[in-house]
TIMI-2910 file (N, C-alpha, C, CB; in pm, 1 decimal, decimal comma, always signed):
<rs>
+----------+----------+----------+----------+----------+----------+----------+----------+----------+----------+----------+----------+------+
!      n_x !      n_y !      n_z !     ca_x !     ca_y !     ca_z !      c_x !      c_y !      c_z !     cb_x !     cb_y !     cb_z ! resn !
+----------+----------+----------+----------+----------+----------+----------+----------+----------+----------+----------+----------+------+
!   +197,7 !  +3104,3 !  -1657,0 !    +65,3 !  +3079,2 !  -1600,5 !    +36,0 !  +2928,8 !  -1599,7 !    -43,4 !  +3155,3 !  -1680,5 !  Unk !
!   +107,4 !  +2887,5 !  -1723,4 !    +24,6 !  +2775,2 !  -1722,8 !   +140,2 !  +2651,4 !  -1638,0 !    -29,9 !  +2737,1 !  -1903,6 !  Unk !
!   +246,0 !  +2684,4 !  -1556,8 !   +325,3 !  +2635,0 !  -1530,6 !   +252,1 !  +2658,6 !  -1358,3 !   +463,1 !  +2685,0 !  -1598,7 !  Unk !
!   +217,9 !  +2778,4 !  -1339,2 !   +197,2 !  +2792,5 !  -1177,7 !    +51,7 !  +2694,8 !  -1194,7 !   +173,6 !  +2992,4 !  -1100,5 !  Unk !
!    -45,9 !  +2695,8 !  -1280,8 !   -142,0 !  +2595,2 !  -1214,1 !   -119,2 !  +2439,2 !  -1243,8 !   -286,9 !  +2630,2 !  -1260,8 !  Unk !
!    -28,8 !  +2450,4 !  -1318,2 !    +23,0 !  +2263,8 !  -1327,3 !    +74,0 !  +2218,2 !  -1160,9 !   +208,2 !  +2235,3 !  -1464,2 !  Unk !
!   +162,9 !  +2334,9 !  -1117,7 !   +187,6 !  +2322,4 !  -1013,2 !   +117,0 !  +2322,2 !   -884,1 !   +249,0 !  +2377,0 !  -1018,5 !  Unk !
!    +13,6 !  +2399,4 !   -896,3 !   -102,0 !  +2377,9 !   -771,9 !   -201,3 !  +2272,7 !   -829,2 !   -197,4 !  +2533,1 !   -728,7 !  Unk !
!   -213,7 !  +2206,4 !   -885,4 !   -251,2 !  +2109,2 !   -933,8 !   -222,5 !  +1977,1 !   -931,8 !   -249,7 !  +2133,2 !  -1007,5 !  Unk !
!    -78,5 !  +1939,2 !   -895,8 !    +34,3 !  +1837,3 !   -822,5 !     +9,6 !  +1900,9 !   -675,4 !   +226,2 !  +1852,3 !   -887,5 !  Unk !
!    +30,7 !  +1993,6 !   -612,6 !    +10,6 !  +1999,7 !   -496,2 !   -129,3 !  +1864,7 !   -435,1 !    -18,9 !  +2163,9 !   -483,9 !  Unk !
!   -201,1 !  +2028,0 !   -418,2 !   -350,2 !  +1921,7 !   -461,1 !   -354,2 !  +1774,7 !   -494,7 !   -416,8 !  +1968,9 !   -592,3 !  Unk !
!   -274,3 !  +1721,9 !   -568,2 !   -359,8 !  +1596,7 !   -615,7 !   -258,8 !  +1517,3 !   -489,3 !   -348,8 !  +1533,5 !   -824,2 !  Unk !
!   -113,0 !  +1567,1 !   -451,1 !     -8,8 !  +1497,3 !   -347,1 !   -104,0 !  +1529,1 !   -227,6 !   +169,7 !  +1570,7 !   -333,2 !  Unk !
!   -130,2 !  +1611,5 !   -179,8 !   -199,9 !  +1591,1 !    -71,3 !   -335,4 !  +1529,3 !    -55,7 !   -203,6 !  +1692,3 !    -27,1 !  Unk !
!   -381,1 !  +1523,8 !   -154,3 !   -536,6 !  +1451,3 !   -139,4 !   -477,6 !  +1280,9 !   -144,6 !   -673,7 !  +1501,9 !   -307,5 !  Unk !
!   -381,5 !  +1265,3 !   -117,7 !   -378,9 !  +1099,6 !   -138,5 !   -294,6 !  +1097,5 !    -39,5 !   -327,2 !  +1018,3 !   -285,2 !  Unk !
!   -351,8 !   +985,6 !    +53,7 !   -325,8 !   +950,1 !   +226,2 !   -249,5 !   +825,3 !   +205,6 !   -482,0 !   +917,6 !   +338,3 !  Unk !
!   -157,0 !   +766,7 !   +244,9 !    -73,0 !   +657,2 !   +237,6 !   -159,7 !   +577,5 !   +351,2 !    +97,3 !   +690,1 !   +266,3 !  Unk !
!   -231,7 !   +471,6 !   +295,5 !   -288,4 !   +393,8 !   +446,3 !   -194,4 !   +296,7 !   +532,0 !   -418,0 !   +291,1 !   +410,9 !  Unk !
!   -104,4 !   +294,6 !   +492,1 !    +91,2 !   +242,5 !   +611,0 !    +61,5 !   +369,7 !   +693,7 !   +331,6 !   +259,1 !   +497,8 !  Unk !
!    +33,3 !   +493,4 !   +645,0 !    +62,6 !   +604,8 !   +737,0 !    -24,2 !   +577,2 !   +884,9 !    +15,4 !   +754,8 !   +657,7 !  Unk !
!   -130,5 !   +498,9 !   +899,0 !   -209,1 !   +431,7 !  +1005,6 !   -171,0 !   +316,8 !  +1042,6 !   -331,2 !   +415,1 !   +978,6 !  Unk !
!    -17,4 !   +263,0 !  +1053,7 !    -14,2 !   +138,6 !  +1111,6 !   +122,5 !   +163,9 !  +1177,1 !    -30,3 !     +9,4 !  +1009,6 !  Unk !
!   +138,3 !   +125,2 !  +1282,1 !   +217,0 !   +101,8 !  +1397,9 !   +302,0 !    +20,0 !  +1449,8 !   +167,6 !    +99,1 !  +1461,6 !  Unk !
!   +415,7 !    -86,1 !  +1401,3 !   +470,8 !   -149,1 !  +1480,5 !   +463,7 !   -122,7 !  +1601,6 !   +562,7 !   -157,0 !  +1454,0 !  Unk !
!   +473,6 !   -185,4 !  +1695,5 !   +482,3 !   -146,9 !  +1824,2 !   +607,9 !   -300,4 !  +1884,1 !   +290,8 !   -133,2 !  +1901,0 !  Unk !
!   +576,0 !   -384,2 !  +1844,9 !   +665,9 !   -478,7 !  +1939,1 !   +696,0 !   -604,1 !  +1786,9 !   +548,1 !   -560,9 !  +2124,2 !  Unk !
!   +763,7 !   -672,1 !  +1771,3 !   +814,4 !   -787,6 !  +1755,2 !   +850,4 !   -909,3 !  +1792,3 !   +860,2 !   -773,0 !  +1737,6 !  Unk !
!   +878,2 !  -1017,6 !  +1831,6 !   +903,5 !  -1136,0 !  +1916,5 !   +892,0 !  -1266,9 !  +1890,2 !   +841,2 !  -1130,6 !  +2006,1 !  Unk !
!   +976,1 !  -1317,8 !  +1885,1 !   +976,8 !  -1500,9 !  +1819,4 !  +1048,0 !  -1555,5 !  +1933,0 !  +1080,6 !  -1547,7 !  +1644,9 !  Unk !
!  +1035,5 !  -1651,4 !  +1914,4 !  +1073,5 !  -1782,4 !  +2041,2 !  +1045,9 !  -1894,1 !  +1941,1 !   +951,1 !  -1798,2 !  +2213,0 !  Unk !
!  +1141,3 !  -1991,2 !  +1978,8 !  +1215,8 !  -2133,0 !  +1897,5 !  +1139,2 !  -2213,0 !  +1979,1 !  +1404,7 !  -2171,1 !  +1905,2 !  Unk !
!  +1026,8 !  -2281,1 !  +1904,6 !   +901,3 !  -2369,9 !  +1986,1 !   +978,1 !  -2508,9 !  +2007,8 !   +733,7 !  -2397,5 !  +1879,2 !  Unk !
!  +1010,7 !  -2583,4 !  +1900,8 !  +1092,3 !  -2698,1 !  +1884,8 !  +1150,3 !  -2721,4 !  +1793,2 !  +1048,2 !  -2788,8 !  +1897,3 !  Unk !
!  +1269,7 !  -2908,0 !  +1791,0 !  +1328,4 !  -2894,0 !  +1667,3 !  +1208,4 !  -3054,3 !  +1589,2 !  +1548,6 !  -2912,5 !  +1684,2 !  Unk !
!  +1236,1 !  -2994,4 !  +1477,2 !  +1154,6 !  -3124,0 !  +1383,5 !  +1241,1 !  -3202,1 !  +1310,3 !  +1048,9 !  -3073,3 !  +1267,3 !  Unk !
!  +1330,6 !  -3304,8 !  +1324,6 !  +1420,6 !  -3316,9 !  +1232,7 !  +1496,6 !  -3188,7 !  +1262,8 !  +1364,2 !  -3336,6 !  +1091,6 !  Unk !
!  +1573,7 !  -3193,7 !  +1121,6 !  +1668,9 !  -3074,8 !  +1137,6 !  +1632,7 !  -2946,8 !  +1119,4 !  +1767,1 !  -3083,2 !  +1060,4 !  Unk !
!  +1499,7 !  -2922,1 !  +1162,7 !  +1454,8 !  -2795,1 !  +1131,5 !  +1416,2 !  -2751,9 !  +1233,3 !  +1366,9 !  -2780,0 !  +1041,4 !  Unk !
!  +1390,4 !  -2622,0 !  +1308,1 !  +1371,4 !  -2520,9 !  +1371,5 !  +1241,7 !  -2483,9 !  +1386,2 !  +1435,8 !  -2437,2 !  +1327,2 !  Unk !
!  +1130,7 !  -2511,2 !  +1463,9 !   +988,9 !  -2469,2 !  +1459,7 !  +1025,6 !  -2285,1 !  +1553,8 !   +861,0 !  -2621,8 !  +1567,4 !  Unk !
!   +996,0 !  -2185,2 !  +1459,1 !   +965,9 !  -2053,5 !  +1528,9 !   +859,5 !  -2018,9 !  +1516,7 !  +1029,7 !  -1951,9 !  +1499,5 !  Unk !
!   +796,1 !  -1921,2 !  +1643,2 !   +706,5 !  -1864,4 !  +1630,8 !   +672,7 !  -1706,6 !  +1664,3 !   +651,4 !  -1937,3 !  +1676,9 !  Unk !
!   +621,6 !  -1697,0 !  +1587,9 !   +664,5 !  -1521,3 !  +1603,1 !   +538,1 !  -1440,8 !  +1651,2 !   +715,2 !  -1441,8 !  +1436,3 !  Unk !
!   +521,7 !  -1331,8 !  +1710,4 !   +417,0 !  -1253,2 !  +1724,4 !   +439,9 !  -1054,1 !  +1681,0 !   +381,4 !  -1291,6 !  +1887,8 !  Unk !
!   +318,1 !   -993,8 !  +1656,6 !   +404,0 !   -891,2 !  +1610,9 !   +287,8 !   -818,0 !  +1674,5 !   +458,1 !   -871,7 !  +1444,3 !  Unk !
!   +266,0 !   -697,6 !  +1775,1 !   +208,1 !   -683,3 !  +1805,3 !   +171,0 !   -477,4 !  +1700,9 !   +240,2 !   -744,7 !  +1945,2 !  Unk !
!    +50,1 !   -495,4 !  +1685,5 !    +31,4 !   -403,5 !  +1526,2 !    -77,4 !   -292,3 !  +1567,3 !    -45,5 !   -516,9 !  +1367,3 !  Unk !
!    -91,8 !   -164,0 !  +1582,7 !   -159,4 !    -29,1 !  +1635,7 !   -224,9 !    -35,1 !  +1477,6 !    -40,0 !   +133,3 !  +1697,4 !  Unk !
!   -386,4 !     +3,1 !  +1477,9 !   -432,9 !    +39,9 !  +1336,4 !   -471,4 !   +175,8 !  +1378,3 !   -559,6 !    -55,8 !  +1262,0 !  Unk !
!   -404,7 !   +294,2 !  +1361,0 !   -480,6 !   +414,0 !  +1377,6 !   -571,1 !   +499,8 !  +1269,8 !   -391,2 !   +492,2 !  +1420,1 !  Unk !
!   -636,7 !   +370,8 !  +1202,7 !   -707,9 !   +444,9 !  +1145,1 !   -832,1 !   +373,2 !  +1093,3 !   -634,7 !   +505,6 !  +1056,9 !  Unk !
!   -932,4 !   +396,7 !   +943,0 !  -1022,9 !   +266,2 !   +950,4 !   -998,9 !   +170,4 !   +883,5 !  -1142,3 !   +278,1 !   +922,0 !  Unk !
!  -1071,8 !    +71,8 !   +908,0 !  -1060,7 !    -94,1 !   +898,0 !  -1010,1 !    -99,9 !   +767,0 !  -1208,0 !   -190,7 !   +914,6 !  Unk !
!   -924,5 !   -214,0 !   +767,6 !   -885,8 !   -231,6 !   +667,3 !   -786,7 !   -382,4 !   +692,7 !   -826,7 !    -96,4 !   +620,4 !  Unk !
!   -705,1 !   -440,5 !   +617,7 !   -657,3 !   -547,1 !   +601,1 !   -488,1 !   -510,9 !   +650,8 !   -694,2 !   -596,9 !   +449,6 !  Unk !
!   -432,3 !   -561,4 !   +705,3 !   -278,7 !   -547,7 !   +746,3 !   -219,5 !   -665,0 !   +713,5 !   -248,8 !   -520,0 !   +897,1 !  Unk !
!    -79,3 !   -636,2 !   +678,8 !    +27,6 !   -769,6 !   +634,0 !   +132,1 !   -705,2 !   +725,7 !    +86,2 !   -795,8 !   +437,7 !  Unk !
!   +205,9 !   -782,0 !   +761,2 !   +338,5 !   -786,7 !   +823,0 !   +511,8 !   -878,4 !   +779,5 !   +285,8 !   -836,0 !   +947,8 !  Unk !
!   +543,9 !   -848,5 !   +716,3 !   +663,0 !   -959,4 !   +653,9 !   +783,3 !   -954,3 !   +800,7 !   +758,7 !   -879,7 !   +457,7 !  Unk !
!   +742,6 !  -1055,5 !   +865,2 !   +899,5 !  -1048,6 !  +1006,7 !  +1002,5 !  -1127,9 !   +909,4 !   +871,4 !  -1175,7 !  +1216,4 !  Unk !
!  +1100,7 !  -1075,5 !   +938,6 !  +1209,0 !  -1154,6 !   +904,7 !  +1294,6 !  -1152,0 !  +1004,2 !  +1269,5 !  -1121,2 !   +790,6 !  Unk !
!  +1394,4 !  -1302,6 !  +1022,6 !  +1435,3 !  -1321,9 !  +1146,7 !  +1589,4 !  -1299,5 !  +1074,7 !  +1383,4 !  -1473,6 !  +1233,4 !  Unk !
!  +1688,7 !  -1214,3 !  +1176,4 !  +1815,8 !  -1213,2 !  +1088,9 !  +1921,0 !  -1266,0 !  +1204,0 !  +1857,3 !  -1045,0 !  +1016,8 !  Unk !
!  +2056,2 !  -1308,6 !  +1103,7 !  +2171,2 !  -1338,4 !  +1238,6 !  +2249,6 !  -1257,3 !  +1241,8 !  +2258,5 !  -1458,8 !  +1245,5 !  Unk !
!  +2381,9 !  -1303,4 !  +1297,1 !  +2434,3 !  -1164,0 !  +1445,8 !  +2504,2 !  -1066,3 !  +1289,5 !  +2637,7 !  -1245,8 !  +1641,7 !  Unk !
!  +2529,5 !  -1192,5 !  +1148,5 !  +2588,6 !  -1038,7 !  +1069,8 !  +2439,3 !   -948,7 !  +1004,0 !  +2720,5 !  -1091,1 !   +895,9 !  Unk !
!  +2334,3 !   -992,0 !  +1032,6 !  +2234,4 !   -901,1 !   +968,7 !  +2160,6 !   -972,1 !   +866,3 !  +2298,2 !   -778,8 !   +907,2 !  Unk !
!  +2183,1 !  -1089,4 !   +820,0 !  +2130,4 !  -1168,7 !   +699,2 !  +2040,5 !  -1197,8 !   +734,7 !  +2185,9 !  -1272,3 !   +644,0 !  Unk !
!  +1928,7 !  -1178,2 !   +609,0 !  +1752,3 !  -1262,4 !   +687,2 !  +1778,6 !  -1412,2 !   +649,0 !  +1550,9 !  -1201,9 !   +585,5 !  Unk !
!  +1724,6 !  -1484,3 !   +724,9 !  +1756,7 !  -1640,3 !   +715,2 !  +1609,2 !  -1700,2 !   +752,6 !  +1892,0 !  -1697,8 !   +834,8 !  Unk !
!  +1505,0 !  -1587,3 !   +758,7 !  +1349,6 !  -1641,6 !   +797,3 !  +1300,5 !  -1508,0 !   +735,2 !  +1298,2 !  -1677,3 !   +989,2 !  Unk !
!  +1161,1 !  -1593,3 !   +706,4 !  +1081,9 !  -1462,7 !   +621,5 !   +926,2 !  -1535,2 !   +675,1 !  +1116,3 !  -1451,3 !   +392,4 !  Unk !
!   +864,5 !  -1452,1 !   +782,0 !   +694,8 !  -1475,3 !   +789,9 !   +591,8 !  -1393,0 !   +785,5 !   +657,4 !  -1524,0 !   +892,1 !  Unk !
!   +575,6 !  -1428,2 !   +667,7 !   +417,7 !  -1305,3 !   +613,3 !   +352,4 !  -1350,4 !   +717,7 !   +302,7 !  -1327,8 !   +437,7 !  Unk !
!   +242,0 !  -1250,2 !   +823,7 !   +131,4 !  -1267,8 !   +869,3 !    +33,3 !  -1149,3 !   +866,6 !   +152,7 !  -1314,2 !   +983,1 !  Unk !
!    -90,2 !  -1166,6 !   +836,2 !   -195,7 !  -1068,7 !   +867,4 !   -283,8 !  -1118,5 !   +888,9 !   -229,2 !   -983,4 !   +792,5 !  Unk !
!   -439,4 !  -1012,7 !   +877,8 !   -553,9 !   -981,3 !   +948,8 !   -627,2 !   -847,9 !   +885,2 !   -512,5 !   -962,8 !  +1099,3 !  Unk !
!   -771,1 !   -864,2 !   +984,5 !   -831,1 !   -765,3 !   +949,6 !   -835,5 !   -684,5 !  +1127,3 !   -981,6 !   -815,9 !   +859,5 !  Unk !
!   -824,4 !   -560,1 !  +1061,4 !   -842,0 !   -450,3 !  +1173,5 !   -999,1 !   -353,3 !  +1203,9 !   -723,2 !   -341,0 !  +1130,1 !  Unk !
!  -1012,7 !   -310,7 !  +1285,3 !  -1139,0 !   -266,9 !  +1273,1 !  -1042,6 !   -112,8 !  +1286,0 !  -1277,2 !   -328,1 !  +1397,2 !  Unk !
!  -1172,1 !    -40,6 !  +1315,1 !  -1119,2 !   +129,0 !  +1321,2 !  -1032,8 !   +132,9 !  +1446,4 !  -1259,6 !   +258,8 !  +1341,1 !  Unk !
!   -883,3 !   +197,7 !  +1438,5 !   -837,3 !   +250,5 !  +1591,6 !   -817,0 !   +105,8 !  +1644,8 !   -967,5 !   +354,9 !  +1694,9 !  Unk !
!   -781,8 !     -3,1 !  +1625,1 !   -747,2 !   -159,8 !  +1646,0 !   -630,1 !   -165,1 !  +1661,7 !   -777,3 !   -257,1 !  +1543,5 !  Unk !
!   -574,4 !   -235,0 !  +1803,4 !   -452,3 !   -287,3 !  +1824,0 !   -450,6 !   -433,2 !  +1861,4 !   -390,0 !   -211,7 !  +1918,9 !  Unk !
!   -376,2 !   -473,8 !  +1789,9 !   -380,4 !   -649,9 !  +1835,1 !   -281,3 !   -709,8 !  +1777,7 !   -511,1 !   -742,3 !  +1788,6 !  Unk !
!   -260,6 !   -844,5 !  +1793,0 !   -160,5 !   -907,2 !  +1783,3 !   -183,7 !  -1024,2 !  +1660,2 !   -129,5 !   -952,5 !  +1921,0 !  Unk !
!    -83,6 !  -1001,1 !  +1566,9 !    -70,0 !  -1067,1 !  +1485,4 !    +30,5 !  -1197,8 !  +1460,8 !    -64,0 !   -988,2 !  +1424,2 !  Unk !
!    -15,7 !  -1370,2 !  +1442,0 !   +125,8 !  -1473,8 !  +1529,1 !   +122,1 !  -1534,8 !  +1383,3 !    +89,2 !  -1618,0 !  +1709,9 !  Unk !
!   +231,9 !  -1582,5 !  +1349,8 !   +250,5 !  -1720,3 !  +1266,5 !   +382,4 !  -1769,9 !  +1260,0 !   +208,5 !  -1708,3 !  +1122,0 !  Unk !
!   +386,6 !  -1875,9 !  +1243,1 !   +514,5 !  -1962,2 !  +1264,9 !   +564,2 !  -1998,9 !  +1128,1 !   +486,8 !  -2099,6 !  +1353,4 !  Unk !
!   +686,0 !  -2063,9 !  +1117,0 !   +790,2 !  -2103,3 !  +1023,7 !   +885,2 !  -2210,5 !  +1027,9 !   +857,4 !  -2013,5 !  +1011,7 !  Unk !
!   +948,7 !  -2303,2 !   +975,6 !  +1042,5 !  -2369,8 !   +973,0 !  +1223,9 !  -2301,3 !   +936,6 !   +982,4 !  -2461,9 !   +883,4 !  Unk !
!  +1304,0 !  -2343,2 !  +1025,0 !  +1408,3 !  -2291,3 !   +987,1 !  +1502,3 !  -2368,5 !   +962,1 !  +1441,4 !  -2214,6 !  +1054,4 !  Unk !
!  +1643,2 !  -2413,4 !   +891,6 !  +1698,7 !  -2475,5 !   +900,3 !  +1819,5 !  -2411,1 !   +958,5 !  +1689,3 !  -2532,9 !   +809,2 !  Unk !
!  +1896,9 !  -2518,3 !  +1086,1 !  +1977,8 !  -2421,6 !  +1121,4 !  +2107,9 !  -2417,8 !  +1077,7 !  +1978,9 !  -2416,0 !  +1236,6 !  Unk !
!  +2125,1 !  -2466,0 !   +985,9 !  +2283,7 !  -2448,6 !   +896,1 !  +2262,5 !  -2337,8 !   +845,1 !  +2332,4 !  -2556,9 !   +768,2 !  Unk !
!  +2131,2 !  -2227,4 !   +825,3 !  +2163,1 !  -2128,6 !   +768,5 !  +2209,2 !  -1998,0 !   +887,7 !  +2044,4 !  -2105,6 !   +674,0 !  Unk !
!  +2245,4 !  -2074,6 !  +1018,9 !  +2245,7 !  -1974,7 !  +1150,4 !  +2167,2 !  -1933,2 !  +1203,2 !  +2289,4 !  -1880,2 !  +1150,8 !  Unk !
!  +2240,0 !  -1910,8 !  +1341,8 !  +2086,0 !  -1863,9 !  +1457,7 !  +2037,9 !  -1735,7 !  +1419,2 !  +2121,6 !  -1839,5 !  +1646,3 !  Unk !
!  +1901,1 !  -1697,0 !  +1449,1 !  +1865,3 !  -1625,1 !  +1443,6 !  +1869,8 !  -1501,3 !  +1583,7 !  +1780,0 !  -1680,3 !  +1392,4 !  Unk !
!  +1911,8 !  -1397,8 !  +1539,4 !  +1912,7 !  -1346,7 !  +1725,0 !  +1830,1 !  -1218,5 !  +1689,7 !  +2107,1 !  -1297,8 !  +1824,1 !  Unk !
!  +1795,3 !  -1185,4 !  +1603,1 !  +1684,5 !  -1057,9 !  +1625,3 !  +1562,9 !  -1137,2 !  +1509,2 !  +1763,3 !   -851,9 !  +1559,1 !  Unk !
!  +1445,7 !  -1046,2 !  +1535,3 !  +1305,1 !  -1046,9 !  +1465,6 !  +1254,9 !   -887,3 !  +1479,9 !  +1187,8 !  -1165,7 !  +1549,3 !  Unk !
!  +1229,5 !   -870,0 !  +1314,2 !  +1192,3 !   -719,7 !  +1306,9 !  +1106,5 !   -755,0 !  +1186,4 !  +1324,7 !   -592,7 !  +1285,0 !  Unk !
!  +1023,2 !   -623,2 !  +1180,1 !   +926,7 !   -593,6 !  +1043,3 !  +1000,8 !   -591,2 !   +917,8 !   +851,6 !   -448,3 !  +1047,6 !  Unk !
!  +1027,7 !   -639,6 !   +850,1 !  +1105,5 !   -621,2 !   +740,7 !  +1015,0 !   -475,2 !   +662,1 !  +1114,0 !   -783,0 !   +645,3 !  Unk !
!   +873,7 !   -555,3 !   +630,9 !   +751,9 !   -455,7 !   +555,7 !   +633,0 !   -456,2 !   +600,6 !   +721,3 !   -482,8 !   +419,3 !  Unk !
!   +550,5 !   -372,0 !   +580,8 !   +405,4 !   -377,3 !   +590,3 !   +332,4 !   -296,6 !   +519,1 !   +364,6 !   -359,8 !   +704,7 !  Unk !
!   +188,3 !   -344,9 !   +516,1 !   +141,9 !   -227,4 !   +403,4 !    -37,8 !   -242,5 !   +459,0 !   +184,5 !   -285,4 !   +182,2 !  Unk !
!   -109,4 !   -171,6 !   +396,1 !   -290,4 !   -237,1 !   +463,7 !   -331,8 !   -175,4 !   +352,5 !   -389,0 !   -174,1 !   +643,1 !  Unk !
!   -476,4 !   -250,5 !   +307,1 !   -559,8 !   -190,2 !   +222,1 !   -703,2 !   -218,6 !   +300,9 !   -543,3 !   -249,9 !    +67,1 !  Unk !
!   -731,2 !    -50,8 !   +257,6 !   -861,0 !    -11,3 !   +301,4 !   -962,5 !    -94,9 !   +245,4 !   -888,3 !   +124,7 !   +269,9 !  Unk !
!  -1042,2 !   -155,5 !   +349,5 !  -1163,7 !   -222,4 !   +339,9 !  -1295,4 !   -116,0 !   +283,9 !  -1189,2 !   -285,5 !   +491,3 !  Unk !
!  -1332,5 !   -196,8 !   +147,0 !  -1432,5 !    -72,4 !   +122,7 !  -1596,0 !    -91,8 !   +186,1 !  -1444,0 !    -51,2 !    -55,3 !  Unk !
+----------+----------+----------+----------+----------+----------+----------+----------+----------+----------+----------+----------+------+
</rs>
């Protein structure tokens, strides 16, 4: 007995708790190499981000990797979302290019906390 209500009791408590990532959307990725500074690499990235759900705060970690897969760029960017908000999130980085070109840009992570 006391094993079946421990168990509906974990049910219950797993479903009453909503992952708020479960409301966010990658939808696109995209960097372009603005200029060089010295020996460094000005990128700029945009990430375009679906909030399907309510307002709350979004982060995005892009990391830019080369042709074997290594991240060689890392750009936190966020914002605030309102309810059901899609928009575009940009920030730029320095790269050096002895660590190699970069040929893709993807979400590495993301996460949002609900605005109370």
């Amino acid at each position: 007995m006391k094993l079946w209500i421990c168990s509906i009791v974990l049910l219950l408590a797993s479903t009453a708790y909503a992952d708020p990532r479960d409301d966010v959307k990658i939808n696109a990725v995209q960097g372009l190499q603005l200029k060089q500074l010295g020996n460094r690499a000005v990128y700029s990235v945009k990430v375009d981000v679906e909030n399907a759900g309510g307002r709350g705060n979004i982060f995005v970690n892009v990391v830019g990797l080369n042709a074997a897969g290594f991240q060689i760029a890392l750009v936190p960017v966020f914002g605030s979302f309102e309810e059901n908000q899609t928009r575009a999130l940009t920030g730029q980085t320095l790269v050096n290019p002895e660590n190699g070109e970069i040929v893709t840009w993807q979400a590495g992570s993301f996460g949002k906390s609900v605005a109370q």
